[in-house]
C-alpha positions as CSV (number, residue, x, y, z in Angstrom):
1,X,20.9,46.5,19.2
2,X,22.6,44.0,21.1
3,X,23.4,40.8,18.6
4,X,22.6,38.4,21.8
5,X,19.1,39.8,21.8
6,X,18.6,39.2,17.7
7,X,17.7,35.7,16.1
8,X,18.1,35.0,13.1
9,X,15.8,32.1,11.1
10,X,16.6,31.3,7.4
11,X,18.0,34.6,7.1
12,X,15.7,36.5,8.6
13,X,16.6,38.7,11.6
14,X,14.3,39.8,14.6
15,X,14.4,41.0,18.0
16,X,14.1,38.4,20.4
17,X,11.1,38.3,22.7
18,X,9.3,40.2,19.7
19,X,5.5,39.6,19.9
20,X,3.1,38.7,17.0
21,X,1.2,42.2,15.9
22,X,-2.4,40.5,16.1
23,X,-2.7,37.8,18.6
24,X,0.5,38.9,20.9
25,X,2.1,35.3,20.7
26,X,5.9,35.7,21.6
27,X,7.7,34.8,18.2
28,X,8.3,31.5,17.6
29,X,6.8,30.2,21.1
30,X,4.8,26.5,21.0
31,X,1.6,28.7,21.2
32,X,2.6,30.9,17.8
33,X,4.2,27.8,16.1
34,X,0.7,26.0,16.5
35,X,-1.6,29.0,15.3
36,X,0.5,29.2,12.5
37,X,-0.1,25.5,12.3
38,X,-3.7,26.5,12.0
39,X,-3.1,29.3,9.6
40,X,-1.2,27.7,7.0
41,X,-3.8,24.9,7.0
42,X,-6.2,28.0,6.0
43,X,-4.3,29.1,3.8
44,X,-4.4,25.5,2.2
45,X,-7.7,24.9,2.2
46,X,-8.4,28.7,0.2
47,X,-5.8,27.7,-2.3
48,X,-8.0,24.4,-3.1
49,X,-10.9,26.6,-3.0
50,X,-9.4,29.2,-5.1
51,X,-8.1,27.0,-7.6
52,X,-11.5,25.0,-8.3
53,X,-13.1,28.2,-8.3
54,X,-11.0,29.7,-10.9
55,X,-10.1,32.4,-8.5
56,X,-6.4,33.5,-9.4
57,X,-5.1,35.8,-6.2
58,X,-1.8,36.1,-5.2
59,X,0.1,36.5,-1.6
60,X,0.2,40.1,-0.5
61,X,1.9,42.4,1.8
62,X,4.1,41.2,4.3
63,X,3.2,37.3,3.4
64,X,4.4,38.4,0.2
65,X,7.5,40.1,1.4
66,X,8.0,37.0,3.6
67,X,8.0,34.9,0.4
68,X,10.4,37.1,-1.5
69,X,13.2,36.9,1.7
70,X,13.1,33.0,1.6
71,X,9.8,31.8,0.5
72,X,8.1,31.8,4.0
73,X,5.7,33.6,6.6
74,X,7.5,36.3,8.4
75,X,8.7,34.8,11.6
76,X,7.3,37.1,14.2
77,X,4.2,37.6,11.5
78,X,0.3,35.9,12.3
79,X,-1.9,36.7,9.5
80,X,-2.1,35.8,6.0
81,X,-2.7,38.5,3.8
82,X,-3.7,37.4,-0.1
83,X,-5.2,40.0,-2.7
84,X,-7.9,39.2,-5.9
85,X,-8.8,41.2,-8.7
86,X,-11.6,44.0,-7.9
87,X,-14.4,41.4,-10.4
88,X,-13.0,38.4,-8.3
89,X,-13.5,39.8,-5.0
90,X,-17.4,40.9,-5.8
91,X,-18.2,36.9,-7.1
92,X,-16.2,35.4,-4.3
93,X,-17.8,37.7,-1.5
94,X,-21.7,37.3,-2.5
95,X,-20.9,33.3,-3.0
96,X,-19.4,32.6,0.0
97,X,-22.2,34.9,2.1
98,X,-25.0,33.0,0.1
99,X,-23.3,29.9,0.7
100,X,-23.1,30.4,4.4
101,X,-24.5,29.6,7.3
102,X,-26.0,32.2,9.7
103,X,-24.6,32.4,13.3
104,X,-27.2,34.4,15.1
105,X,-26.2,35.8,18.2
106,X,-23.0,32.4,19.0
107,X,-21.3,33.1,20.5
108,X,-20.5,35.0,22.6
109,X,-17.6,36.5,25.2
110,X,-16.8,39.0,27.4
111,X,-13.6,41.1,26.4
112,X,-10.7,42.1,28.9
113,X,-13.4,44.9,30.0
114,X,-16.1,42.6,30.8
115,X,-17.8,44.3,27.5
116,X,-19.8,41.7,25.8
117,X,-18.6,40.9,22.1
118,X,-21.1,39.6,19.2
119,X,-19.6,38.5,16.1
120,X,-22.7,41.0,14.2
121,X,-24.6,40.8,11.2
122,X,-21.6,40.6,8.7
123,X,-20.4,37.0,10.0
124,X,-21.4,33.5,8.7
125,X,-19.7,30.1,9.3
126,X,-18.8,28.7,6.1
127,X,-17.4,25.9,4.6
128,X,-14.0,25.8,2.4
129,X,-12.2,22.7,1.4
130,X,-14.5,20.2,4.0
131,X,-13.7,22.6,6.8
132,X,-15.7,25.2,8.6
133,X,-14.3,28.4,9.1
134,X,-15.9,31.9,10.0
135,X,-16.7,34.3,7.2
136,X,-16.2,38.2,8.0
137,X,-16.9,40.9,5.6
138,X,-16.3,44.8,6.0
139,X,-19.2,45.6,3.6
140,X,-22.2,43.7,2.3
141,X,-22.3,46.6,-1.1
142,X,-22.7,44.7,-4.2
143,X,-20.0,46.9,-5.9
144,X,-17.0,49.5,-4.7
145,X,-18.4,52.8,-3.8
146,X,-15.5,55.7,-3.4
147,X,-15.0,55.5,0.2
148,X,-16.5,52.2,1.0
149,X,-14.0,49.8,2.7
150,X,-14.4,46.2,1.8
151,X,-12.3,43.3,3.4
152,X,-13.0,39.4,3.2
153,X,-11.6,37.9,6.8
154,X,-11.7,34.0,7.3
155,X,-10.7,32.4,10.7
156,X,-10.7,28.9,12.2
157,X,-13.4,28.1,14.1
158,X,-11.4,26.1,16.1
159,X,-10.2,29.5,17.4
160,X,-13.4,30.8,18.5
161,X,-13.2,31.2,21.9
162,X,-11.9,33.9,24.8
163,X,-8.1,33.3,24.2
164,X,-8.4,34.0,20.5
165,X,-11.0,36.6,20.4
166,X,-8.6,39.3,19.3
167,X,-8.6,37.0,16.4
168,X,-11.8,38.1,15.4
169,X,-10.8,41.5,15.1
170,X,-7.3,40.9,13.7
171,X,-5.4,38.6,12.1
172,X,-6.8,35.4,10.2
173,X,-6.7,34.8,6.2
174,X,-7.3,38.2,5.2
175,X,-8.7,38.9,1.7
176,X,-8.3,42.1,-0.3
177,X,-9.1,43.4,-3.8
178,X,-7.3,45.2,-5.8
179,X,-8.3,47.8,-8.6
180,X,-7.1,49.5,-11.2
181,X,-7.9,53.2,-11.3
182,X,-9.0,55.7,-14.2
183,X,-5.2,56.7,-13.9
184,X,-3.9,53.5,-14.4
185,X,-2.3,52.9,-11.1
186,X,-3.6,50.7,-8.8
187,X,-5.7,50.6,-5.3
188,X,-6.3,48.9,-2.4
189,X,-10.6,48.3,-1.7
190,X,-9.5,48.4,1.6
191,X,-6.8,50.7,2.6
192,X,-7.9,52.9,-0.2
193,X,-4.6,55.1,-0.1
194,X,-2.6,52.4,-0.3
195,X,-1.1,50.8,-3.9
196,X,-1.0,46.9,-4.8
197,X,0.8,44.8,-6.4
198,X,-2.4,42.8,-8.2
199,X,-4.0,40.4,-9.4
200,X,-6.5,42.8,-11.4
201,X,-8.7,42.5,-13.9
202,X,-6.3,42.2,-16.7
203,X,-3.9,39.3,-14.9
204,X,-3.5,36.2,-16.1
205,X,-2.4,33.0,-14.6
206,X,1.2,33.3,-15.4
207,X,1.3,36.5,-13.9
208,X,0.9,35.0,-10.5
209,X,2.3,31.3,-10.5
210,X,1.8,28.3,-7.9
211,X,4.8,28.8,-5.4
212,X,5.5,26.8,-2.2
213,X,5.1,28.9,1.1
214,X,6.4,27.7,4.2
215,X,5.8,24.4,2.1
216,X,2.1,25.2,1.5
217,X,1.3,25.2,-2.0
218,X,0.0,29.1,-3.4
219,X,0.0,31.8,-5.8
220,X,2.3,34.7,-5.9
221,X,2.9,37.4,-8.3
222,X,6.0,38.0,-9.7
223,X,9.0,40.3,-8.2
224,X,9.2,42.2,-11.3
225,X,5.9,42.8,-11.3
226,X,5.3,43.3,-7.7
227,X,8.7,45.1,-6.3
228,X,8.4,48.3,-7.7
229,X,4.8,48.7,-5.8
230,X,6.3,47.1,-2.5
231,X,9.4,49.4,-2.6
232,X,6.9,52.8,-3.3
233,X,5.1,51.5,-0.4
234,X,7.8,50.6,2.5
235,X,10.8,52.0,0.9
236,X,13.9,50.0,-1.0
237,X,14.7,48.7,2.5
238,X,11.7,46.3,2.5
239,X,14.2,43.7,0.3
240,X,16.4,43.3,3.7
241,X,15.3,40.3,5.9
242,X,14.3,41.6,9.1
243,X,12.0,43.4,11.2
244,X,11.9,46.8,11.0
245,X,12.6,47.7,14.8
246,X,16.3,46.1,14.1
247,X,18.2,49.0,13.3
């Protein structure tokens, strides 16, 4: 690739005019720059919640790759992904749904097809922190059933509206669980295929230390712990700084 068509922030190299994978923001635009604004002010408020909850989680997937290049989001990236322990995810999920608020049938929009879209029964505004957000789940089960998927999603409600209804569907503060299996390694609630680097049941604190991350204050695990689980995953290229379309 042509190096006039690369950038290069803090290290981290990207093709330019690349667009977010969710909400389709060029990289690095004013309209990414302030939904990631709005996202790391999530990501704030869940750490408060988290931490007077006793919840330990850490940073996960690429937010945790991003913090491992140079102790920030992904530059072209507009989720956050964290992951809890399997016991974790089960009390966090059933007290923030009995917490909640129900949203009935609001609101509502038409997609780019003119197809109405309802948020649906799995949805609840809730509150973290002393703001409101919007509650998703994947499953309602009160435990992990081989082959049921379970995913915790929470989005701004300031985002609730036609221009970020992909939103709904994508991106957000995404919440996973992770499990240890009869064989010892671990497993993803949600992609069930798919390894993780922890929390579990049997992590304690120190395994996943308060970090700054793109200057928010937040838990990840540890590289020794988690890099042999990221590299069986992506391949001992993920430790370079740049997108993967950069050859």
């Amino acid at each position: 690739m042509n190096k006039k068509n690369i950038i290069e922030i803090d290290g981290v190299s990207f093709p330019k005019g690349i667009k977010s994978p969710h909400q389709k923001f060029i990289a690095q635009s004013p309209e990414y720059k302030e939904y990631m604004e709005t996202m790391l002010r999530t990501l704030s408020d869940w750490h408060s919640y988290a931490e007077e909850n006793n919840i330990l989680y850490s940073l996960s997937g690429g937010s945790l790759m991003g913090y491992f290049w140079n102790k920030s989001i992904m530059p072209w990236d507009d989720d956050i992904d964290v992951m809890v322990s399997e016991d974790s995810f089960f009390k966090l999920k059933n007290s923030l749904w009995e917490g909640g608020e129900s949203i009935g049938d609001y609101p509502r929009f038409k997609n780019s097809e003119g197809a109405v879209k309802r948020w649906g029964k799995h949805n609840k505004f809730i509150n973290i922190n002393g703001s409101k957000y919007l509650l998703s789940t994947w499953s309602l089960k009160p435990k992990f059933r081989a082959g049921t998927k379970e995913l915790i999603k929470i989005l701004q409600t300031e985002n609730l509206n036609a221009n970020y209804l992909k939103g709904f569907e994508m991106g957000g503060l995404d919440i996973g669980a992770c499990r240890i299996k009869e064989t010892g390694k671990t497993q993803e609630l949600f992609k069930q295929q798919k390894p993780c680097c922890g929390p579990t049941n049997n992590f304690d604190k120190s395994d996943c230390p308060i970090v700054s991350f793109s200057g928010i204050e937040t838990r990840a695990v540890k590289r020794e712990i988690a890099e042999p689980i990221l590299t069986s995953i992506y391949g001992a290229k993920w430790i370079i700084p740049k997108h993967p379309k950069i050859k």
